[in-house]
Every structure is written in C-alpha cells, then in structure tokens.
C-alpha positions as CSV (number, residue, x, y, z in Angstrom):
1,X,-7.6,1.5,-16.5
2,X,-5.7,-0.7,-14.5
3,X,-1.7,-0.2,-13.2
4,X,-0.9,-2.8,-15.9
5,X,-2.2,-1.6,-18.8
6,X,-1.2,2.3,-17.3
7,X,2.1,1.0,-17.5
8,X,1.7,-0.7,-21.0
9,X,0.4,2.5,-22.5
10,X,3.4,4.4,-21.0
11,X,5.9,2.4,-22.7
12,X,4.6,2.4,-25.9
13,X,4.6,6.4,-25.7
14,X,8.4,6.7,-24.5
15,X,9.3,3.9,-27.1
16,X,7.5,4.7,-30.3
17,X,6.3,8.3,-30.0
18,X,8.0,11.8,-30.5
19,X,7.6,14.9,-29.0
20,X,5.6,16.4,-31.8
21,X,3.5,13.2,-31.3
22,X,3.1,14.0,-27.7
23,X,2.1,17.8,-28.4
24,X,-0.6,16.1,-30.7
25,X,-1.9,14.2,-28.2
26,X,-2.0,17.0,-25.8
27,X,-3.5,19.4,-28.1
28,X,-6.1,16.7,-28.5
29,X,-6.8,16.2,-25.3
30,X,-7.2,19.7,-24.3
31,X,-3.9,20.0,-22.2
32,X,-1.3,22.9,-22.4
33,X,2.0,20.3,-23.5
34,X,4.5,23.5,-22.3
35,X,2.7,23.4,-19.0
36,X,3.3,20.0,-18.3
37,X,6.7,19.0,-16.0
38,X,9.2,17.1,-17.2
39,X,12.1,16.5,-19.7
40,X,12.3,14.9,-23.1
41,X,9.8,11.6,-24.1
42,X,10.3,10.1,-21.0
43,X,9.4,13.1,-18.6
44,X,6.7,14.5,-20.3
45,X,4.6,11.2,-21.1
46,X,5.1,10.8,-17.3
47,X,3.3,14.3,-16.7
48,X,0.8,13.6,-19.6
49,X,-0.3,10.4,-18.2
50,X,-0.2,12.1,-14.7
51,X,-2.2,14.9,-15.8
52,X,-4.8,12.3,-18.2
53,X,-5.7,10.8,-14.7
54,X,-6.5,13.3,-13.0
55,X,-9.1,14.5,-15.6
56,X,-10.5,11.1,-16.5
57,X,-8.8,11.1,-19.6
58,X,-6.8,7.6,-19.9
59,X,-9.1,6.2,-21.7
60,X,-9.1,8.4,-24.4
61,X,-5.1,8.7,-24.4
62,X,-5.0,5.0,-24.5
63,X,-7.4,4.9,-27.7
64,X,-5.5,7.6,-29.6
65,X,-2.1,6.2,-29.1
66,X,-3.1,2.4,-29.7
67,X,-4.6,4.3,-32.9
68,X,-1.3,5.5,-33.8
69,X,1.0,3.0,-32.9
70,X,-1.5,-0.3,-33.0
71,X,2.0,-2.6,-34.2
72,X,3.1,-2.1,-30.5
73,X,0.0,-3.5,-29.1
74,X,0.0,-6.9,-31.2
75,X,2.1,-8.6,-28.5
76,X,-0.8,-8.4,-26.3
77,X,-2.2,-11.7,-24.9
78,X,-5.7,-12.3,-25.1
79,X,-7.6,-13.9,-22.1
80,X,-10.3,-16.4,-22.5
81,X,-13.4,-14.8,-21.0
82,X,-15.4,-16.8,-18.1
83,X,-17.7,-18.2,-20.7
84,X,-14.5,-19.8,-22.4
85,X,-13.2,-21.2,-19.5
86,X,-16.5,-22.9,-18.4
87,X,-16.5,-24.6,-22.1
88,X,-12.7,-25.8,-21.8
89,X,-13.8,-27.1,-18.3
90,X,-17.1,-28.8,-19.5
91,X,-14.9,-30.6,-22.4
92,X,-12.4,-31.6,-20.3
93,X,-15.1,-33.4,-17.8
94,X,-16.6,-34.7,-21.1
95,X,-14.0,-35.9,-23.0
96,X,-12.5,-37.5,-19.3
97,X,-16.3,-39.8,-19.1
98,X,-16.1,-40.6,-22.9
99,X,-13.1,-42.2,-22.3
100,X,-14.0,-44.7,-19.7
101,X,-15.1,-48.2,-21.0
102,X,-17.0,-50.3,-19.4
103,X,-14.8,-53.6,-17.1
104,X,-16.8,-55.9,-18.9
105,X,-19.4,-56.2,-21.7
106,X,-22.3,-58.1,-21.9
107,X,-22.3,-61.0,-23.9
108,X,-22.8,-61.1,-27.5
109,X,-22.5,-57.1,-27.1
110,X,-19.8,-55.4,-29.2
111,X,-17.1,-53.6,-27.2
112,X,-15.8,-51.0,-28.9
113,X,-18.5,-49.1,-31.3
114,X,-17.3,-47.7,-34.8
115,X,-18.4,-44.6,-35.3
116,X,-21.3,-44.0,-37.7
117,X,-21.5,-40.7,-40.5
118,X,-24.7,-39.5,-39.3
119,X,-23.8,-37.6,-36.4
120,X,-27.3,-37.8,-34.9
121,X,-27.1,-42.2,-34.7
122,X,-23.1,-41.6,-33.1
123,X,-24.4,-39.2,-30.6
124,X,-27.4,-41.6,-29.5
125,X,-24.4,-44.4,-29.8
126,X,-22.4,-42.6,-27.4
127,X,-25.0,-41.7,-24.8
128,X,-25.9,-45.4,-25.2
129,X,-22.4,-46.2,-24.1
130,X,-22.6,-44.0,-21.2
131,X,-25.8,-45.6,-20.0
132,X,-24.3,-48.8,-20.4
133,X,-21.2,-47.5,-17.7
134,X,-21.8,-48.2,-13.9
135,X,-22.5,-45.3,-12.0
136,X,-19.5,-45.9,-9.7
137,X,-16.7,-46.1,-12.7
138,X,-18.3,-42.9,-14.1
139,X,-18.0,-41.4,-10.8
140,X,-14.4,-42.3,-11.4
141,X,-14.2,-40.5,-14.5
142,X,-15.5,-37.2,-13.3
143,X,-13.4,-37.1,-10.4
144,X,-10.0,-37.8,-12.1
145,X,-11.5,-35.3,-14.8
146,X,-11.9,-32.7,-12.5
147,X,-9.1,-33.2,-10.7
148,X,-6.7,-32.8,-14.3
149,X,-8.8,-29.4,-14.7
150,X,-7.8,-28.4,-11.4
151,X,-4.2,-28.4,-11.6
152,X,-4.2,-27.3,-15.0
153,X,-6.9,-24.5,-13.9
154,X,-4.3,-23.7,-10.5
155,X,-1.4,-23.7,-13.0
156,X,-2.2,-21.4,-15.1
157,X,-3.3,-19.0,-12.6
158,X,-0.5,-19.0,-10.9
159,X,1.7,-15.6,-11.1
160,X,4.8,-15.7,-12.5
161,X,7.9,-15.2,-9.7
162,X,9.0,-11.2,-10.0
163,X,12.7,-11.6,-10.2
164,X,15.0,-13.6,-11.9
165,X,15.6,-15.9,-9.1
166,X,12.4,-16.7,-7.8
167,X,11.6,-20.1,-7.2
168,X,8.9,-22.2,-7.0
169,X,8.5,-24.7,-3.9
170,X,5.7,-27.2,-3.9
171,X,3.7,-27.6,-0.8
172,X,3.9,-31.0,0.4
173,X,0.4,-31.7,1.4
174,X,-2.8,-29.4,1.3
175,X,-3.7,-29.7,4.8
176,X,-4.5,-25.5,5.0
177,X,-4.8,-22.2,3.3
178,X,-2.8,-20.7,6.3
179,X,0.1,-23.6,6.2
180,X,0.2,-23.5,2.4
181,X,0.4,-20.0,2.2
182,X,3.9,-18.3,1.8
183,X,4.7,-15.3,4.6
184,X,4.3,-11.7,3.1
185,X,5.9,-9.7,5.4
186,X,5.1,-6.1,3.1
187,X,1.5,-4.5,3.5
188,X,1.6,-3.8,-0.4
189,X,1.7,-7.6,-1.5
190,X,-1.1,-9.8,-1.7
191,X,-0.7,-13.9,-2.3
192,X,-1.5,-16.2,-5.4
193,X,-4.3,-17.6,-3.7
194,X,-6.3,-13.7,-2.9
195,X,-5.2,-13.3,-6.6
196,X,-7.1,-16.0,-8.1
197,X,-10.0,-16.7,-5.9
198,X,-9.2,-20.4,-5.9
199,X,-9.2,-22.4,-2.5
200,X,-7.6,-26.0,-2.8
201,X,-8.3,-27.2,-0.2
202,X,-11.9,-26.4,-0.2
203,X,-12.6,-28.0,-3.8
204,X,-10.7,-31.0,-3.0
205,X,-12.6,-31.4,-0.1
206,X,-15.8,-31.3,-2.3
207,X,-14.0,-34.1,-4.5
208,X,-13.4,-36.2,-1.4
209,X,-17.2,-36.1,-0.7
210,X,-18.4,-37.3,-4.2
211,X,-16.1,-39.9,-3.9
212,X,-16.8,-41.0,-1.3
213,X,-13.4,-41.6,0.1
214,X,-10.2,-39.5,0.1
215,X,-8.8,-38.2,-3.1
216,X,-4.7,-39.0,-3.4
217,X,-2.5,-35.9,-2.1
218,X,-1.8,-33.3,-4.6
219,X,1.0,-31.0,-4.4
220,X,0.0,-27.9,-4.8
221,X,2.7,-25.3,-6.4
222,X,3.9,-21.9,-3.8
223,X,5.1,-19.1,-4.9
224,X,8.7,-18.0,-3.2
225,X,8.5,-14.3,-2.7
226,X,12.1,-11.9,-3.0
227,X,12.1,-9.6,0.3
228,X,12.7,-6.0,-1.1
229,X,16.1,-4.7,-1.2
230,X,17.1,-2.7,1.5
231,X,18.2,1.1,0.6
232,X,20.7,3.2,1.9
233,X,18.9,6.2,3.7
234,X,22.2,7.4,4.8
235,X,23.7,8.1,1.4
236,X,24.7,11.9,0.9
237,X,22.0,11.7,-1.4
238,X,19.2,11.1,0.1
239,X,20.3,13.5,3.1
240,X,20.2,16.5,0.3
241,X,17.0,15.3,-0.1
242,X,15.6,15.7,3.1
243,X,17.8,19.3,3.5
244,X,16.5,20.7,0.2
245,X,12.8,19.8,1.2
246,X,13.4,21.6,4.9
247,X,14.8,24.6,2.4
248,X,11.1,24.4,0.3
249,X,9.5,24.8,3.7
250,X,11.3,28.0,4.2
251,X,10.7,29.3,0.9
252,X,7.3,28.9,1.2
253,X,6.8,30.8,4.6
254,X,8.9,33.9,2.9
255,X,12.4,33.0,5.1
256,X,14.7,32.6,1.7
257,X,13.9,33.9,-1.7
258,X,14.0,31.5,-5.0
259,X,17.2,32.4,-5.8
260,X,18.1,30.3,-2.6
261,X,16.7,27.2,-3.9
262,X,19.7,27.3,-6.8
263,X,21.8,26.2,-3.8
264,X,21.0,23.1,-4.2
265,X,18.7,22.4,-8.3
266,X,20.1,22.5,-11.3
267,X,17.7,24.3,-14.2
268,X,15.5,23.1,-15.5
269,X,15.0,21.3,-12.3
270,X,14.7,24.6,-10.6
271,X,12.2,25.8,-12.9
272,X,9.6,23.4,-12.2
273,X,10.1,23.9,-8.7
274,X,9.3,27.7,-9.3
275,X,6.5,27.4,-11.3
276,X,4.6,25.5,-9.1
277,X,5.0,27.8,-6.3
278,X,4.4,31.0,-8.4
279,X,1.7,29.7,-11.1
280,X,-0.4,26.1,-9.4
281,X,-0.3,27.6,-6.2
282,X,-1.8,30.6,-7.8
283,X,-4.2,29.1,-9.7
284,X,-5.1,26.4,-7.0
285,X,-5.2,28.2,-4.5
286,X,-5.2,31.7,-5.1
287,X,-2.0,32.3,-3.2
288,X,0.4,34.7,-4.8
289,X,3.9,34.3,-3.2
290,X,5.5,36.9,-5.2
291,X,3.3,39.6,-3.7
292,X,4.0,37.4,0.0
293,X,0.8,36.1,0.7
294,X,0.3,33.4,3.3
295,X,0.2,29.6,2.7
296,X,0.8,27.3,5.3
297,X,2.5,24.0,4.0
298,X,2.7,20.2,6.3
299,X,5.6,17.4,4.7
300,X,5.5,14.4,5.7
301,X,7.3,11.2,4.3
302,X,5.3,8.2,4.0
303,X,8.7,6.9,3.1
304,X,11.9,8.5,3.4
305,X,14.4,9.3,0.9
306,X,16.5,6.4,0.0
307,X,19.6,6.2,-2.8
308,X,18.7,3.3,-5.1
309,X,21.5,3.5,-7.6
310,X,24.4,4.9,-8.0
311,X,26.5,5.9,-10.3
312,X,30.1,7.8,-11.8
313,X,29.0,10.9,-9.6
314,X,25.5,10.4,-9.8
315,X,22.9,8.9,-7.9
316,X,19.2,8.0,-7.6
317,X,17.1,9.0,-5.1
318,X,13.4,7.8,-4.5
319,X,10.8,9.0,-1.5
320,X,7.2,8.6,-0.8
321,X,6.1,12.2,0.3
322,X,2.6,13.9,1.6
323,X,2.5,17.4,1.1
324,X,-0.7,19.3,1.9
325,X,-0.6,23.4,0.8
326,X,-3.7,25.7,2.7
327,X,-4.6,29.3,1.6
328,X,-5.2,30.4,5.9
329,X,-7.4,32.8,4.2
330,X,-9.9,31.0,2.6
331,X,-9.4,27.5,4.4
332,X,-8.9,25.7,0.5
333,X,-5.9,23.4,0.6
334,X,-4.1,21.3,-2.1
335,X,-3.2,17.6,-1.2
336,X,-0.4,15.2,-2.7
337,X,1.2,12.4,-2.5
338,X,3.3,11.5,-4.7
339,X,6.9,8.8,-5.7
340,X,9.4,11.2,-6.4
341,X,12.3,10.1,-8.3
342,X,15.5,12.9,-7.7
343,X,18.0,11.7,-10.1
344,X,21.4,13.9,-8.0
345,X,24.6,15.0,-9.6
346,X,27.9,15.6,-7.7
347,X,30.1,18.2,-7.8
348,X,32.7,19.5,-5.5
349,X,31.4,16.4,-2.4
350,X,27.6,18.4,-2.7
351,X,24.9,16.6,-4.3
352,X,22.9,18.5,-6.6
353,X,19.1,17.7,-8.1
354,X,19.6,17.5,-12.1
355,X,16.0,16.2,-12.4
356,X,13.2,15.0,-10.8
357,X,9.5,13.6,-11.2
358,X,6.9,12.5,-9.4
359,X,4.4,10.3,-9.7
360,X,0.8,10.8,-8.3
361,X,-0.8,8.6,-5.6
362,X,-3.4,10.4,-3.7
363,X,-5.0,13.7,-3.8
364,X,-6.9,13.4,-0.4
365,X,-5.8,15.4,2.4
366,X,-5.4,13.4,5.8
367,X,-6.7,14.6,8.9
C-alpha cells in the first residue's frame, strides 16, 4: 500500500471506528490490542497500523475496515487505467481529423455529406472524405489534435499546490527541462515533471518534426513550491526532549532506576516507556533489565527535536530519531527509526511529556 492510501485507511479508522471496533480488528488480525502503545482511537490505530506493517498485514486491515465502513470510501476517485487514456487520446486525434474539410471541392462534388442510417455506408462515407483531404491539411489536423491532448494530458497531471497559497506560474517558453523546472531545495521533494513522466519539450520537439516547421510556443504551467516552515529548536520544549532522551540512555546502562524517568513523563506516557524496556527488549532481545543485564544502546537524531505548536501551557514537539539496542552477549540488536510526536505539558516553568508516538520509518540498522 502506498503512503496515500496508508493515510486514507487511517482516517477512516480514527473517524468512523470505536475502540471495541479496533479490538475486533486486532483480534482478527492476530494482534494483542492491550499490547499495542497509544491512547484512545487516535493512538492506538496509529500502533495498529504501525504494527499491520510490520507483519504484512495492511492489506488485510484495509479490506476488513473498507468492509465495515465501505460509506467512507465512496468519495474515492477513480482513475482511468492506461488502456482508457490511450482511447480518450485516439478519439481526440480522431475526432480533431474528422473535422477538417477539405479548402475546396471538386466540381459537381457535394461538400458537406449527410449522414446515411446504415452505419457501414457513413463509415465508408467518412473514410471517403478523409481520402479526399490533402495529405498536408491532415497533417494539420493531427498536429493541432495532439497538441490539445497534450495540454489537456499535462494539465491534468499536474499536482495540486500543497498549501493554501501556492500559486501557479507559467513558464514563458519551453526552451528546457532544467530552465522550466522550479528549484527544490529539500531532498524529500521530487518535481511535477519526475511525477508524471512527461517531457515537453521532448514531445513538442517530435511535433516540430512532423510538421515540418516549428510548432507556436506553448506555456507550459510550473508548480510554485512553499519552503518548509522553520521550527524553533530552542523552545524549552524541545530542549526537555533532548534532556529526557540523555536520561533513557542512563536508564538503560543501570545509572538511574525507572522511578527517575517520572522526573520528567506523565502516566501513561511513562508506562509505555517502561514496558518497552522491561517486556520488547525482553522479548527482542533477550535482555532483562530488571535482573541488570547488559544492553548497549546508540541515539542519534536524523532530525532534531523542534516545537511545532504551541499552546495555553502546552506544546508540540516532533524529532526524527535512530535508535539501535544490542544484547553484547549475543551480538542481536533492535533497529528504529522513527517520527516521534511528544505532545509536553507545563507546570511550574518544566515541561513535562503527557503523550507521545512514533511513527515507524526504518528497521535497518546503519553501519
């Protein structure tokens, strides 16, 4: 399944399912709904969907809820397959030729034909007609033709802008792919024309050659791309982040006990934290911190905690982070990466975690 549809199945199950749907589901699926992380709909569809991945289980998630709920997939839209577009493309051309008439008829020759019932004598008629055109004005025909099924064709494949004030700018001529193209400046975008496959430039230069001369200049529409917002890193916040994640480093190699980690979570925040360490770490890796066995544990932020939002003494917190756990005794190690989302409450000028999720990326362990 694709991030799309991932994220089409996920609203449906926070909007139109309950809790008891959600235990359903799980019990369905073979997963343990009290083991799963997470708070109300919204945090524990996140872990089911979460936990459906990583057992190749989507697709049969997705199937039982559009079973369910099949009203909140009408909205859908439905696209044409390849076959679909080649016919609107082929009728287009067609229809474009039909049209032409010849400059002038020959004498004592009808101009316009009426069409006959029998559709056999109006389509020998009609490729009559078409015989009758020169080869240059239906060269004419096809060309226009295509280039109307071009635009329309560029149009419609064109993404949408992301934000409520994107633009679009036409290009003023389509000299090049690189000069057309708007600058991306993030890794994680890719432009309209990668998107769609299409190359402009390269199918009007296939027009100008059937031609046989240059086609007019076509403006070709760009899409203007937002730059992302730029977070604050040095919000309280996101500093308690990085402090209570230098804390979970010393939990794990035995210098504070899990009572220390109330310092700074609120339950049932605190809760998942400790279960991981003293049941997935257990079961994962055969580690057993209660009884102090060894684990060696690496964090590192593929991006650093930054406050997002923020409220009446609260605030949002989000972080990219790579955490690899290793049983030193048997050499096994557990790899994530993960979005985390720390939603922080203040009391007293401290920030506190009230909840928190996160969002699986990667499981493979870097070198």
């Amino acid at each position: 399944m694709n991030e799309e549809a991932i994220r089409k199945l996920r609203e449906v199950m926070v909007e139109a399912l309950s809790e008891a749907d959600l235990r359903a589901l799980c019990a369905e699926l073979g997963l343990n709904f009290d083991e799963l992380g997470g708070l109300g709909v919204f945090g524990k569809t996140r872990a089911m969907i979460e936990a459906a991945r990583a057992r190749n289980l989507l697709p049969s998630l997705a199937a039982r809820v559009r079973a369910l709920r099949p009203e909140a997939f009408k909205d859908e839209p439905s696209r044409p397959t390849s076959g679909d577009s080649q016919t609107v493309v082929t009728s287009a051309v067609t229809s474009a030729v039909s049209s032409v008439e010849p400059a002038s008829a020959p004498q004592g020759r009808p101009t316009h034909i009426k069409p006959a019932p029998d559709r056999r004598s109006e389509e020998g008629e009609t490729r009559g007609l078409l015989a009758s055109i020169p080869a240059r004005i239906r060269t004419i025909g096809v060309i226009v033709a295509a280039l109307v099924v071009l635009v329309a064709v560029l149009t419609i494949a064109q993404p949408r802008p992301a934000g409520p004030n994107a633009e679009t700018n036409a290009v003023p001529s389509p000299t090049s792919a690189a000069q057309a193209a708007p600058q991306i400046t993030t890794a994680e975008t890719i432009t309209a024309a990668e998107e769609t496959g299409i190359t402009a430039s390269g199918a009007l230069t296939e027009l100008q050659s059937i031609a046989g001369g240059a086609p007019p200049a076509m403006e070709l529409p760009a899409v203007n791309i937002e730059p992302t917002p730029t977070l604050s890193e040095s919000h309280p916040a996101a500093q308690t982040v990085i402090t209570i994640n230098r804390q979970l480093l010393d939990f794990y190699q035995g210098k504070v006990t899990s009572n220390d980690l109330r310092q700074y979570w609120r339950p049932p925040a605190y809760q998942i934290v400790v279960n991981f360490a003293n049941r997935t770490l257990l079961q994962r890796l055969g580690v057993n911190l209660a009884t102090g066995d060894p684990i060696e544990v690496d964090l590192q932020y593929v991006r650093a905690p930054a406050v997002v939002a923020v409220g009446d003494q609260t605030a949002t917190a989000l972080s990219r982070e790579y955490w690899r756990y290793t049983n030193p005794r048997t050499n096994r190690s557990l790899c994530e990466t993960r979005d985390y989302s720390y939603i922080m409450v203040e009391e007293a000028g401290q920030y506190y975690v009230r909840e928190f999720s996160g969002e699986l990326i990667s499981s493979a362990c870097r070198q």
